[in-house]
Steps between C-alpha positions, in 0.01 A plus 500: 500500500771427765285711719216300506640170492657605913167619604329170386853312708423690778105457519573150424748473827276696729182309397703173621608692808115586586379132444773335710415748767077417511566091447813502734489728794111646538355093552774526810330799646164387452587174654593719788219668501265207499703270751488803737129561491426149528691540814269783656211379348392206767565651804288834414171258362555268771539703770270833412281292242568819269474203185141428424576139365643417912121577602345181605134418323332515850676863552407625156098464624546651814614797334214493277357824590238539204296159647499671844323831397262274297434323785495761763418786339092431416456433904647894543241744507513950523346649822322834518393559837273848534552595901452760726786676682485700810649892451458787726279761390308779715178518727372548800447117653893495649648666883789700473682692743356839593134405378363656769681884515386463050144445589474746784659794268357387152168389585504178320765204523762566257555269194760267555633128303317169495571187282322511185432168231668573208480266222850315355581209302785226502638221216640196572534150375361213686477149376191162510577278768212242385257510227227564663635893538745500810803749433729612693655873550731755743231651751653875429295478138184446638514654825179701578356411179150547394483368161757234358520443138722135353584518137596184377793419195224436257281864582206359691417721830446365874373686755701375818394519871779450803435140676800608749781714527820512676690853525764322755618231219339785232282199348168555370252189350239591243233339354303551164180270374668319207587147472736298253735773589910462391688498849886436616612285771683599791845341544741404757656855566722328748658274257636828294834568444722833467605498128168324377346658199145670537244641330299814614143539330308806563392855341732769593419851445176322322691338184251139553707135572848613484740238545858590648707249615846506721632280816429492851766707648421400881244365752383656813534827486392743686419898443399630802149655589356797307248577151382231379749216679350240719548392842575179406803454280675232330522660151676295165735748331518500093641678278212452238408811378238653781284839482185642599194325420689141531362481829326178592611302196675137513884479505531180315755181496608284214248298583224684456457549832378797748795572743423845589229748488709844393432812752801736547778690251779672682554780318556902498380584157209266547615277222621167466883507593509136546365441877189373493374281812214241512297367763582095514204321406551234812381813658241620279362136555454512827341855483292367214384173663388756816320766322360262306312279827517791761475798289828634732845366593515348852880544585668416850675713757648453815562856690853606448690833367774406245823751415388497111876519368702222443785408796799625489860422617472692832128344518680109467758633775311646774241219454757238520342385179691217208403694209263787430187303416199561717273743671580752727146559768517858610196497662199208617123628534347477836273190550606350172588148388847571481513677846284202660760222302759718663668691205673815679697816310838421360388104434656480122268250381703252236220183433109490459377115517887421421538701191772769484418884559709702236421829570159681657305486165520139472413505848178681443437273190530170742256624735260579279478214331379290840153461571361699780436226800807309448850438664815610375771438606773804514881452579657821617858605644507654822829614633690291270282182613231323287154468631192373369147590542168403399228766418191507388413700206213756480351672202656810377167670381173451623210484245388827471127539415235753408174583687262400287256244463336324184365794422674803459234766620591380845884638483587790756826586317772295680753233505581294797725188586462346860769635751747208656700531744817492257293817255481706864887450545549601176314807492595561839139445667405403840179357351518146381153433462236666196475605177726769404437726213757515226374729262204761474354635175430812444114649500427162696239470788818407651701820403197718618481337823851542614646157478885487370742252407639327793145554690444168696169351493420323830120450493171516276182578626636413855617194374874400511649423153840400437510323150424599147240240478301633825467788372423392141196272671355826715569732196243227303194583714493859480279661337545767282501845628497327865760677775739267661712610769865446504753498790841628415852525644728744359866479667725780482832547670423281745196580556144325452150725410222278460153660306204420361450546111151438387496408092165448298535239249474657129 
């Protein structure tokens, strides 16, 4: 009995012990405890935002990306484009070395490669500009495409024809007959910030209006030439999720807003690794607003050679330079408006109409944003001196246009574009005056009579032509199956063979 009477003593004692111990000494630790995370807890929502309560109301929208793809995502749109690709193949139309000693042994000319048409097809995403069926897309998906098929977010087909395209800015404008279309608006891409969220709409690897969102890692890069890259580069970086078949789709702000048209991932595997680059829509506007009146892209130039890499250290010391922003000329074209201004090699050129020069790029970019026939004004550093100029900017590219009149029986299988004086110092021609062939198809009246690519034409039927339109106006009174005699130049190393080429019109 004893026995039992200690036990219940001692479980009587220890129970006492255990409840002084919770009420007494554990409310002092968790005091502790509380008063030291109350301590930690402002800075980290104040200063990282990490608390959702320390979002403001006008932040909270903003980041309200389920309105955005509602919003955006019925203006995106799938692209099929069925095309045509060159390949080389084998026949007999093509010169090749020893020809002659084949022929002479064999009997008959031996068989030998020629570019065949071989059939291909490309996906992309583009997206309505207006909605009366405007949308926009990269060039590269509907390069050298014959049929171009839109599929909208709710199923219904478009077929799509090309009102312009731009392989230098690798912007393309479509069109479809549809009105009361859903379209986005372009935004300010110069207003956008590194570390803004965006949204990338699009249909990679085919999976229809997927929505990936991320921040803009940087602005203005560039990724050198090659593939599908264009000349002209000012690319948005994102991390939003990027792959193949994205291509052409809107890169979208909280607003709702187009910033960027998405063209490029950087990547080995071909997948998204986070680097995806867009095309700024303040450029895509100005493309747009071109193709759209001209059908092309009229863009500036002035004459001059640029070193394409940034400048370095040594560059800012040998040029007696302040920093390393600017342009270094390594060369100036010969009768150009930048050798008749007074540009000369080594000039480091540093303001255009009294804007800063960065690098060559934004160079480039400057330039070919003035309108052919104007002034600019171009501040350069010459042997550690500044000196200004003022040039007058001509047109980079030429329209370039087919022979052919209203009707299309009258075409002799060519493409022209009138020869300048600043086209013959490109191409290295003593010529300035004519028509000179660009490109000859194959199986032509053209291509049966001789005549080449970078054939000059000087007269027609004894008369002298020298524009597109001339020749357009003669080409409109012929009748068909009526010979008309052409004069031609062809210049090779130096030297100058004139013929006759008599064509019948088809």
């Amino acid at each position: 009995m004893k026995k039992y009477v200690w036990i219940g003593i001692i479980g009587f004692l220890l129970g006492i012990a255990a409840s002084g111990y919770i009420f007494l000494y554990l409310p002092e630790r968790q005091a502790a405890t509380n008063s030291n995370f109350e301590t930690l807890k402002v800075p980290l929502s104040s200063s990282l935002n990490a608390a959702p309560s320390s979002l403001s109301p006008e932040l909270q929208t903003n980041l309200d990306f389920v309105t955005i793809a509602d919003k955006v995502g019925p203006a995106v749109v799938k692209i099929v484009s069925e095309r045509v690709d060159k390949v080389r193949g084998f026949g007999f139309e093509d010169q090749m070395p020893f020809d002659d000693f084949w022929q002479r042994f064999f009997g008959q000319p031996r068989e030998r490669q020629r570019e065949q048409d071989v059939p291909s097809q490309a996906q992309g995403t583009g997206f309505f500009l207006s909605e009366d069926g405007y949308l926009l897309t990269n060039y590269h998906i509907v390069e050298n495409a014959v049929d171009i098929v839109v599929t909208a977010l709710n199923g219904e087909e478009y077929k799509a024809k090309v009102i312009g395209a731009d392989p230098r800015s690798d912007v393309a404008l479509l069109k479809v007959e549809a009105k009361g279309l859903p379209f986005a608006v372009l935004g300010d891409s110069g207003q956008l910030k590194v570390g803004e969220w965006v949204l990338a709409i699009g249909n990679p690897y085919g999976l229809e209006h997927t929505v990936t969102s991320g921040i803009v890692s940087a602005k203005g890069r560039q990724l050198g030439l090659g593939g599908n890259v264009p000349e002209y580069q000012d690319f948005i970086q994102t991390d939003a999720a990027i792959n193949r078949g994205n291509s052409g789709g809107p890169l979208v702000n909280m607003k709702g807003e187009v910033v960027g048209i998405t063209s490029n991932i950087f990547s080995p595997s071909g997948g998204n690794i986070g680097l995806g680059f867009a095309i700024p829509s303040n450029l895509a506007r100005k493309v747009v607003t071109q193709l759209k009146e001209k059908g092309r892209v009229i863009r500036g130039r002035i004459g001059v050679s640029i070193k394409p890499t940034p400048l370095t250290e040594d560059d800012k010391d040998a040029f007696k330079l302040e920093n390393k922003n600017g342009a270094l000329v390594v060369g100036v074209e010969k009768g150009s408006p930048a050798e008749k201004a007074g540009l000369q090699k080594y000039d480091v050129i540093v303001e255009v109409n009294g804007e800063k020069v960065t690098d060559s790029n934004n160079l480039k970019l400057k330039i070919a944003n003035i309108e052919p026939g104007k002034k600019v004004e171009i501040k350069v550093i010459r042997e550690g001196k500044e000196q200004a100029f003022s040039v007058t900017v001509e047109e980079l590219d030429p329209a370039e246009a087919k022979v052919e009149t209203k009707s299309s029986d009258k075409d002799l299988g060519f493409t022209i574009r009138e020869l300048t004086p600043t086209l013959a110092r490109r191409y290295g021609l003593e010529t300035q005056e004519g028509l000179i062939i660009t490109q000859v198809r194959r199986y032509s009246e053209a291509d049966r009579k001789g005549l080449t690519a970078g054939d000059i034409i000087l007269e027609v039927n004894r008369k002298k032509v020298a524009t597109v339109d001339e020749l357009e106006r003669m080409m409109a009174k012929f009748e068909s199956g009526q010979a008309i005699i052409l004069l031609v130049r062809t210049e090779q190393d130096g030297d100058s063979i004139d013929r006759i080429v008599t064509l019948r019109v088809p």
